[in-house]
C-alpha beads as a LAMMPS data file, in Angstrom:
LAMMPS data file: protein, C-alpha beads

297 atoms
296 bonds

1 atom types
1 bond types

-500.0 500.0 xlo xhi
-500.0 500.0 ylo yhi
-500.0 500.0 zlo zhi

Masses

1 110.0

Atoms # bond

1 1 1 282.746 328.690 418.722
2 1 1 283.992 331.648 416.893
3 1 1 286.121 334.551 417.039
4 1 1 285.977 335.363 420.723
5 1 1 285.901 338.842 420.538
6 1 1 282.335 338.605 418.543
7 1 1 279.188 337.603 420.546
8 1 1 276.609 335.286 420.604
9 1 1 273.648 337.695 419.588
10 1 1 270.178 336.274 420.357
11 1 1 267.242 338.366 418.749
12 1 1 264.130 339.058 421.152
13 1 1 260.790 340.313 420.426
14 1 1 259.094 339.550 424.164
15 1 1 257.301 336.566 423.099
16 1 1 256.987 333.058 424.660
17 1 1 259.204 332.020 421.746
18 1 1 261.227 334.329 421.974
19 1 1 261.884 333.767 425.786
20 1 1 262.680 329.911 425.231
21 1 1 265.052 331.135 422.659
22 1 1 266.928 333.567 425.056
23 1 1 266.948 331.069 427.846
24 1 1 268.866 328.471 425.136
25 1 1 271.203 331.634 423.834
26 1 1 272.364 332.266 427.568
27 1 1 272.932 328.776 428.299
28 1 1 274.699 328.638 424.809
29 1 1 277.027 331.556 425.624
30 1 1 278.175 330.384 429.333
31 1 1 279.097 326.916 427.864
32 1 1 281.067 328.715 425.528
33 1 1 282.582 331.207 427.237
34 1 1 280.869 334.007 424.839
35 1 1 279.298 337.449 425.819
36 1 1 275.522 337.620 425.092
37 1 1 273.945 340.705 422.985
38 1 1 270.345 341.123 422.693
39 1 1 268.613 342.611 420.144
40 1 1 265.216 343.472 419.497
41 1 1 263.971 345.617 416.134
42 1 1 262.064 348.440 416.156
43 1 1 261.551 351.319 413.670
44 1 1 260.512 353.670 416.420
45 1 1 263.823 355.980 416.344
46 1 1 262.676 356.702 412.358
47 1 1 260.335 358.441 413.261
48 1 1 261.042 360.249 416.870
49 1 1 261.139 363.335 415.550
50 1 1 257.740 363.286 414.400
51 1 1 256.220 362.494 417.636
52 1 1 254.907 365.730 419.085
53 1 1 256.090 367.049 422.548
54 1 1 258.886 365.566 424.449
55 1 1 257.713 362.474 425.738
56 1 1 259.128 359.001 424.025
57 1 1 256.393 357.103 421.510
58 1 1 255.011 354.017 422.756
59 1 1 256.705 351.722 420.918
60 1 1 260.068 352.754 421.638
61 1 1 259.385 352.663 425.606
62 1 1 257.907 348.789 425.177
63 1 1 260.954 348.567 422.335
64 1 1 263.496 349.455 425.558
65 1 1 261.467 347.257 428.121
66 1 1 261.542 344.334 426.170
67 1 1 265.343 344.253 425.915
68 1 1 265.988 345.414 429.965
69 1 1 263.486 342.775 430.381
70 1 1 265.388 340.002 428.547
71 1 1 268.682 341.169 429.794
72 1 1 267.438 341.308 433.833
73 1 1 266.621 337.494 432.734
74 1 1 269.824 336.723 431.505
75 1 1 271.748 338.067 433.883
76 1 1 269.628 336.539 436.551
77 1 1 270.059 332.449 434.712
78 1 1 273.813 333.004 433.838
79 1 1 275.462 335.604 436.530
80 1 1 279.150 335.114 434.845
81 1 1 278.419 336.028 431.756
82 1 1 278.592 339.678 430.251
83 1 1 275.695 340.657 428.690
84 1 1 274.182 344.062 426.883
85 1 1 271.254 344.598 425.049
86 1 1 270.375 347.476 422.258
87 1 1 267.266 348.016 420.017
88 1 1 267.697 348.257 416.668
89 1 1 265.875 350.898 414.503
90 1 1 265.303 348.843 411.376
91 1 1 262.946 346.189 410.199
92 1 1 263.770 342.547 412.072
93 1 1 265.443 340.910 408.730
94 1 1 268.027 343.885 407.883
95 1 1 268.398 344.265 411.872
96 1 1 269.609 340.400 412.325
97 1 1 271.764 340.499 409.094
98 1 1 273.674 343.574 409.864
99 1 1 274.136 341.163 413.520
100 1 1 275.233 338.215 411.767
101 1 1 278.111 340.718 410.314
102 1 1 279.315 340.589 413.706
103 1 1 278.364 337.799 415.901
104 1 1 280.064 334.145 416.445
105 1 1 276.464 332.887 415.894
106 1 1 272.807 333.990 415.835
107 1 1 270.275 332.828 417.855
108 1 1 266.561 333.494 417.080
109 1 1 263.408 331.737 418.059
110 1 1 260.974 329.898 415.762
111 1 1 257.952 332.291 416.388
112 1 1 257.186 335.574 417.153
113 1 1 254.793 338.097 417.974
114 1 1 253.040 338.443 415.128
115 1 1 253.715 335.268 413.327
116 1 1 250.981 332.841 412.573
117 1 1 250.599 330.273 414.975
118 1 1 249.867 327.561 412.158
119 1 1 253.482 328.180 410.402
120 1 1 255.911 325.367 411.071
121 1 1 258.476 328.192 410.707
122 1 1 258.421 332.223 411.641
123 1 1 259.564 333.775 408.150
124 1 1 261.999 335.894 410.056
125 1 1 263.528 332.817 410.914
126 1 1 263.638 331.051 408.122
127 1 1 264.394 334.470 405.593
128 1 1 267.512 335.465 408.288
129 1 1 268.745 331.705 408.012
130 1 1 269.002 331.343 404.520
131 1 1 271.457 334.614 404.153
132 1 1 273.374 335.306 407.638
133 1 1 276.605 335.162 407.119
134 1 1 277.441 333.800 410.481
135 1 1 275.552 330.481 411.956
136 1 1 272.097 330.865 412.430
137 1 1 270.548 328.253 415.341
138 1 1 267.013 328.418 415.346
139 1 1 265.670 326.855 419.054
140 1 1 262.663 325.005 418.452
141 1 1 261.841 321.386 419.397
142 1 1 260.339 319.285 422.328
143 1 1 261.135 319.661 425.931
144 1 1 264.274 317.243 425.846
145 1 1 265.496 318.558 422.598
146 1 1 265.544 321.776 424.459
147 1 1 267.111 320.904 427.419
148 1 1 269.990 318.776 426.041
149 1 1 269.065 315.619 427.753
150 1 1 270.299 313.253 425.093
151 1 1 273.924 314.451 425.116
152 1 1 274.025 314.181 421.511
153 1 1 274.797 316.519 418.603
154 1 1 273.688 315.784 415.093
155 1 1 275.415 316.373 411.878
156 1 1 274.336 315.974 408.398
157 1 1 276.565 315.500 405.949
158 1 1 276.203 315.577 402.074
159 1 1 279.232 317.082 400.750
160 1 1 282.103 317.753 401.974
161 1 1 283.712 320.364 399.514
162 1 1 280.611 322.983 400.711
163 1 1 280.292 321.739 404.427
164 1 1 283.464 321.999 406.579
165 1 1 282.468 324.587 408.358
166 1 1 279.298 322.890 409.681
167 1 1 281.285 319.786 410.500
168 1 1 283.607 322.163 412.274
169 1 1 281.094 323.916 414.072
170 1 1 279.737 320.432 415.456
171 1 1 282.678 319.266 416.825
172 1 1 283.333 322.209 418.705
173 1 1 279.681 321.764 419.809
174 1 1 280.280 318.194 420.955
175 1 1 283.572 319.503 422.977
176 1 1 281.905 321.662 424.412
177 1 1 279.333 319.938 425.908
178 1 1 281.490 316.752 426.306
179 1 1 278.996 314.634 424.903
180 1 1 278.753 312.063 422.042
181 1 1 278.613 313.739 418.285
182 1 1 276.794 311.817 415.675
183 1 1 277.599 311.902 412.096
184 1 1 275.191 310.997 409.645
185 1 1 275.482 310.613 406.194
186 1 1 272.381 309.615 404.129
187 1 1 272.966 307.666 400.688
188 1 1 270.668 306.354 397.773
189 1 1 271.011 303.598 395.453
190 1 1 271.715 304.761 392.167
191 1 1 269.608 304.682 388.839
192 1 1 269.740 301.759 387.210
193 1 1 272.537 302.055 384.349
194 1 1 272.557 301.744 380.823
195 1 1 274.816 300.547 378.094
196 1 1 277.144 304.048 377.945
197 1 1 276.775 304.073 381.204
198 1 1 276.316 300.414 383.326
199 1 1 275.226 300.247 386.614
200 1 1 277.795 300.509 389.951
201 1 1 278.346 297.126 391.454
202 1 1 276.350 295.861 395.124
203 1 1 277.105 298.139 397.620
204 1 1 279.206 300.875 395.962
205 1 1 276.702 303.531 397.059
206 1 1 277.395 303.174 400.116
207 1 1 280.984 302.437 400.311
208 1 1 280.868 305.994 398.572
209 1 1 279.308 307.513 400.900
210 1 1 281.646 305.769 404.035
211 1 1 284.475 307.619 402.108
212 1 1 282.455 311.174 401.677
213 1 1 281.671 311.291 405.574
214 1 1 285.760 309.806 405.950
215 1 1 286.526 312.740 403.792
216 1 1 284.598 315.401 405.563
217 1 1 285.169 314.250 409.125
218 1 1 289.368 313.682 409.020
219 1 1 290.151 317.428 409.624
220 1 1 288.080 317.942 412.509
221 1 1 288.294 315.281 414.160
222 1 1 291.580 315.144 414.515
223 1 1 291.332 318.430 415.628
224 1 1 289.176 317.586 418.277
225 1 1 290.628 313.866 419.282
226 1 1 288.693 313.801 423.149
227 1 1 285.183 314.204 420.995
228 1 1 283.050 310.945 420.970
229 1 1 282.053 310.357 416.878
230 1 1 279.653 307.964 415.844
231 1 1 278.938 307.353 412.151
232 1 1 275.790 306.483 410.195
233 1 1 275.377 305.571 407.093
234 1 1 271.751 305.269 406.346
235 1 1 270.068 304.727 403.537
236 1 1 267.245 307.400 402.196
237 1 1 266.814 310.923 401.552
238 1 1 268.711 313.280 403.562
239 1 1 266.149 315.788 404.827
240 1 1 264.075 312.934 406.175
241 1 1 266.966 310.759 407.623
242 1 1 267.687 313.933 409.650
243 1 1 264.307 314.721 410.422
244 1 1 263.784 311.281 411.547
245 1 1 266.899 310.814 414.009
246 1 1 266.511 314.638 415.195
247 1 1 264.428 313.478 418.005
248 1 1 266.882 311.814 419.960
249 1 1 269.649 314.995 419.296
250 1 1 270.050 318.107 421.671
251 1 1 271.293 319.913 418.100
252 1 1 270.908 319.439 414.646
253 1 1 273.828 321.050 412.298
254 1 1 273.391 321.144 408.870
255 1 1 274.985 323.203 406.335
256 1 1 273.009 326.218 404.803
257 1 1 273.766 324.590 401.161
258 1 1 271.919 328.127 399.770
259 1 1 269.665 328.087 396.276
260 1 1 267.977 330.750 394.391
261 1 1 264.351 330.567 394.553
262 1 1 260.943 332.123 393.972
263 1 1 261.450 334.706 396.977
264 1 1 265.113 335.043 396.516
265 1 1 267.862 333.289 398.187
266 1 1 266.560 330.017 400.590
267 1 1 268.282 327.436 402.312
268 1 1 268.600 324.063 400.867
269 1 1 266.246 321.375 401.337
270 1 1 267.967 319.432 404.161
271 1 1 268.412 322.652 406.180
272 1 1 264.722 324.120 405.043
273 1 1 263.158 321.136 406.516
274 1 1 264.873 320.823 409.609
275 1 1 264.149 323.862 410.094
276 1 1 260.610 323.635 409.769
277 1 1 260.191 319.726 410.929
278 1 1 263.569 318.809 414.041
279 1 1 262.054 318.084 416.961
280 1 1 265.334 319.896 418.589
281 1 1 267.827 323.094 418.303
282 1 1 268.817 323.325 414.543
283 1 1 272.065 325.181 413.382
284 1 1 272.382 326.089 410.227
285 1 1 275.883 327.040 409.033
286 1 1 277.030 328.385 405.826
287 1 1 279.948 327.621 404.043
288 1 1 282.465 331.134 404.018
289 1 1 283.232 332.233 400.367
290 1 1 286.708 331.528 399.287
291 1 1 288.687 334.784 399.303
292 1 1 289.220 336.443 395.779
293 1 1 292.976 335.737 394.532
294 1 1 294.630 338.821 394.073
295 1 1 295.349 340.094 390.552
296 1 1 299.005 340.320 389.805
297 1 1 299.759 343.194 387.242

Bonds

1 1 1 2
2 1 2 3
3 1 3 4
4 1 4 5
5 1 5 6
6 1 6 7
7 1 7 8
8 1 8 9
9 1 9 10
10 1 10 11
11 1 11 12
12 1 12 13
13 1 13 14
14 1 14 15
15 1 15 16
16 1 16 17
17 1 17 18
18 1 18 19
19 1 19 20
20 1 20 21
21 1 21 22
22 1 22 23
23 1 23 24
24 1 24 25
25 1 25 26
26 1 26 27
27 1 27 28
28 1 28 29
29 1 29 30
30 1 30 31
31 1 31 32
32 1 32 33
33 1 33 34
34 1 34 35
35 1 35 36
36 1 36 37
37 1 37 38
38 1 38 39
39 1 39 40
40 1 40 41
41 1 41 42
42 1 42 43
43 1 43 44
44 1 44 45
45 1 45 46
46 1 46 47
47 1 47 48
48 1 48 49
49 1 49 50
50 1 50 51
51 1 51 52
52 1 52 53
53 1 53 54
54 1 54 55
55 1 55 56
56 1 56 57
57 1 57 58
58 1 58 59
59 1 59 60
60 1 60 61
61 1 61 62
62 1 62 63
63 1 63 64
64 1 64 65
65 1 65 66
66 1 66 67
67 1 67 68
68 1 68 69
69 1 69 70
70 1 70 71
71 1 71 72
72 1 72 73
73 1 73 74
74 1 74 75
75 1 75 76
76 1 76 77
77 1 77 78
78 1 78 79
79 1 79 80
80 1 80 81
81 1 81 82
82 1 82 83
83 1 83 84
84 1 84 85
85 1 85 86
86 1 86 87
87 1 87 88
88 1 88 89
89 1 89 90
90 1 90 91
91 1 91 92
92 1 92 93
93 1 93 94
94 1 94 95
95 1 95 96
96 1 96 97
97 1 97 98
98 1 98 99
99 1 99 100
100 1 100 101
101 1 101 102
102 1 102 103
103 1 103 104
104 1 104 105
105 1 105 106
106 1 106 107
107 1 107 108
108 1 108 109
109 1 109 110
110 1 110 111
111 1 111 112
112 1 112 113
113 1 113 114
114 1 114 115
115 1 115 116
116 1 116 117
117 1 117 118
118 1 118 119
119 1 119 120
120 1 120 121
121 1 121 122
122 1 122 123
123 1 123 124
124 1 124 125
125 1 125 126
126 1 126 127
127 1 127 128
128 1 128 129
129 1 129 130
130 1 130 131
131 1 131 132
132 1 132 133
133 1 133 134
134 1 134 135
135 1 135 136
136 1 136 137
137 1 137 138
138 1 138 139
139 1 139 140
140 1 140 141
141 1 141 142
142 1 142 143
143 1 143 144
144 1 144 145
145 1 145 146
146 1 146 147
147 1 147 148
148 1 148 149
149 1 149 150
150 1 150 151
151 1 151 152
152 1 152 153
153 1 153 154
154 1 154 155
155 1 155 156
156 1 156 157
157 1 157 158
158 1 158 159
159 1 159 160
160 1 160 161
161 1 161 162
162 1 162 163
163 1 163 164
164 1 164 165
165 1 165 166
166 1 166 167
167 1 167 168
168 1 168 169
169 1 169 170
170 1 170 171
171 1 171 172
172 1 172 173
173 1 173 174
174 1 174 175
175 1 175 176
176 1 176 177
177 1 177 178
178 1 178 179
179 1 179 180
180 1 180 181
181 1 181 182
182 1 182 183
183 1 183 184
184 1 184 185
185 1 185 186
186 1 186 187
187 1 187 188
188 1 188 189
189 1 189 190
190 1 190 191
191 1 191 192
192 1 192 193
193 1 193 194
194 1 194 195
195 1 195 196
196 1 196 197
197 1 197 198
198 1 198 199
199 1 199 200
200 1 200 201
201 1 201 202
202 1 202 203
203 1 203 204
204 1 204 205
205 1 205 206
206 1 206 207
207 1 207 208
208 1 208 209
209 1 209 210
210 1 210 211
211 1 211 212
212 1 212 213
213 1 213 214
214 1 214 215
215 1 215 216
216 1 216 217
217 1 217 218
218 1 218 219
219 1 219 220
220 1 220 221
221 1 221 222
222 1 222 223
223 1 223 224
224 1 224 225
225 1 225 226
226 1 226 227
227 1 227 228
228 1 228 229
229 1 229 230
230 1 230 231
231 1 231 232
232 1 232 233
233 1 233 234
234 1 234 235
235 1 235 236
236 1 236 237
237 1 237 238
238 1 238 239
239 1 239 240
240 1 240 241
241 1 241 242
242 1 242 243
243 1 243 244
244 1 244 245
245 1 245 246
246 1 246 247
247 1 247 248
248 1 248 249
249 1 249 250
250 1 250 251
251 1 251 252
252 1 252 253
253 1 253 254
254 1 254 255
255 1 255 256
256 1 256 257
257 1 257 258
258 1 258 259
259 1 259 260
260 1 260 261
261 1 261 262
262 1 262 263
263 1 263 264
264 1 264 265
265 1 265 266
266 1 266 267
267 1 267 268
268 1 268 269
269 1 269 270
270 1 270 271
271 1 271 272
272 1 272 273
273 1 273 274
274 1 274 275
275 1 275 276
276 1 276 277
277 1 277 278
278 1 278 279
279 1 279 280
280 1 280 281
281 1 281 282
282 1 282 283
283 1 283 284
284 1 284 285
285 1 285 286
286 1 286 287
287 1 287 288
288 1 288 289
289 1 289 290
290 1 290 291
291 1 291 292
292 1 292 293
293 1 293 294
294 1 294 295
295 1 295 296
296 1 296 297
C-alpha cells in the first residue's frame, strides 16, 4: 500500500468513533502487512511545566491511557502485527498532518469527542482530508460497509491526468483483499451546441468517457492482472453516482481533486460528499505534485 517502511497511522481520541476506526486501521494494517501507529493529540506537554508539584496534569495521564488503551486493543484483535502508540503535543489538525508526512495512509474516524453529533462529518476529518499529503480513509458507514461483506472496492473516476494515484491505490486494495474492484465513471450529456460550436453526435459522451476510464485504468491494471475489474459507465453527476452505488462497496476511493475555498483548501465535491454521505470506508487520495525540473545553468 505504500512505502513499507512507513506505517499505517490511525488517530484516536477514546471515542466510540474513534474505536470503530481503530478496529478498521488494525484490520487494514494485517491485510497489508503494515505496522500500526496510534496517535492521539494533546497539548498537555505545553504546558507541564506550569503544573505545580510533581505529579502529571490530568489530561496528560487520560492523554497516555487513551493510547495504552487503544494499543492493548490492537494488539489483542491483530497479535502479528507491530504496533506503538505516542501522544502528540499539538492541536489534532497539525498533529495528523505532520503524520501524513510519514505514514503509507491515515486512518481517522468520522466523529469524535467533542464533535457535534448532528454533523454528517467531524471537521477534523474532513479539514485533515482535504490537505494530508498521504491517503486519508475516513471509516464511516453501515455495519456491512464496515465489515467488508460485499467484497467490493469502489473507484471513481473523473480524470485521469489528476487521479492515478487513487486508481493505483484501489487496485492494490482489490489485491489485497482478493475481491472484485469496481470502476465507475460517471458522464453527462453535453449542452446543446450552437452554430460555432454544433452539438457532439448520439452517444459520444459516453464513448468519451469509455475511453477516459480505458485511459486511467491501462497502467494499473496491467499491473495488477489477478484483480477482478468491472466497469460502469453511468450516466449523472459524479458525487451522487458514487454516493448512490457506495452502499453495496466495502471502500470508496476517490481522488482528493483539492480547491480553494471559503475556509482554505477543501476537497473536491465528489470526495467532500462521500465523505459526508458513503454508506462505507471512504479513501481519499491525492494526486503527488510533479517534482520541480532542475534548472540547468
Amino acid at each position: 500500500m505504500g512505502a513499507m517502511e512507513h506505517p499505517l497511522t490511525v488517530g484516536t481520541d477514546g471515542s466510540d468513533a474513534a474505536f470503530r476506526s481503530l478496529d478498521w486501521a488494525v484490520d487494514e494494517a494485517a491485510r497489508h502487512g503494515l505496522p500500526l501507529r496510534i496517535v492521539h493529540a494533546s497539548r498537555w506537554e505545553r504546558y507541564e511545566g506550569t503544573a505545580p508539584g510533581p505529579e502529571r496534569p490530568g489530561e496528560q495521564v487520560l492523554a497516555e491511557n487513551i493510547v495504552e488503551s487503544a494499543a492493548a486493543h490492537a494488539r489483542h484483535r491483530q497479535a502479528d502485527i507491530e504496533v506503538s502508540g505516542e501522544v502528540l503535543a499539538d492541536d489534532a489538525v497539525t498533529a495528523l498532518l505532520n503524520e501524513a508526512l510519514h505514514a503509507s495512509v491515515l486512518v481517522l474516524g468520522a466523529r469524535g469527542l467533542g464533535e457535534i453529533t448532528g454533523l454528517l462529518l467531524g471537521s477534523v476529518s474532513l479539514t485533515v482530508a482535504a490537505r494530508a499529503r498521504c491517503p486519508v480513509i475516513v471509516v464511516r458507514g453501515d455495519p456491512a460497509g464496515l465489515a467488508g461483506t460485499h467484497e467490493r472496492i469502489l473507484l471513481g473516476v473523473t480524470d485521469p491526468a489528476g487521479e492515478m494515484a487513487a486508481v493505483r491505490f484501489a487496485f492494490r486494495e482489490a489485491e489485497a483483499r482478493r475481491c472484485t474492484l469496481q470502476a465507475v465513471c460517471a458522464w453527462r450529456h453535453a449542452a446543446h451546441g450552437t452554430a460555432d460550436d454544433p452539438p457532439l453526435p448520439e452517444g459520444a459522451d459516453e464513448q468519451r468517457a469509455s475511453a477516459l476510464l480505458d485511459t486511467a485504468l491501462a497502467e494499473a491494471a496491467a499491473a495488477h492482472p489477478e484483480v477482478r475489474v468491472r466497469r460502469a459507465l453511468v450516466e449523472g453527476p459524479a458525487h451522487k453516482v458514487l454516493v448512490h452505488r457506495a452502499a453495496a462497496a466495502d471502500l470508496l476511493v476517490v481522488a482528493a481533486q483539492r480547491r480553494r475555498g471559503h475556509f482554505g483548501l477543501q476537497p473536491g465535491r465528489v470526495a467532500h460528499t462521500a465523505l459526508c454521505h458513503a454508506a462505507c470506508p471512504v479513501a481519499v487520495v491525492p494526486q503527488p505534485a510533479e517534482p520541480t525540473p532542475r534548472r540547468r545553468d
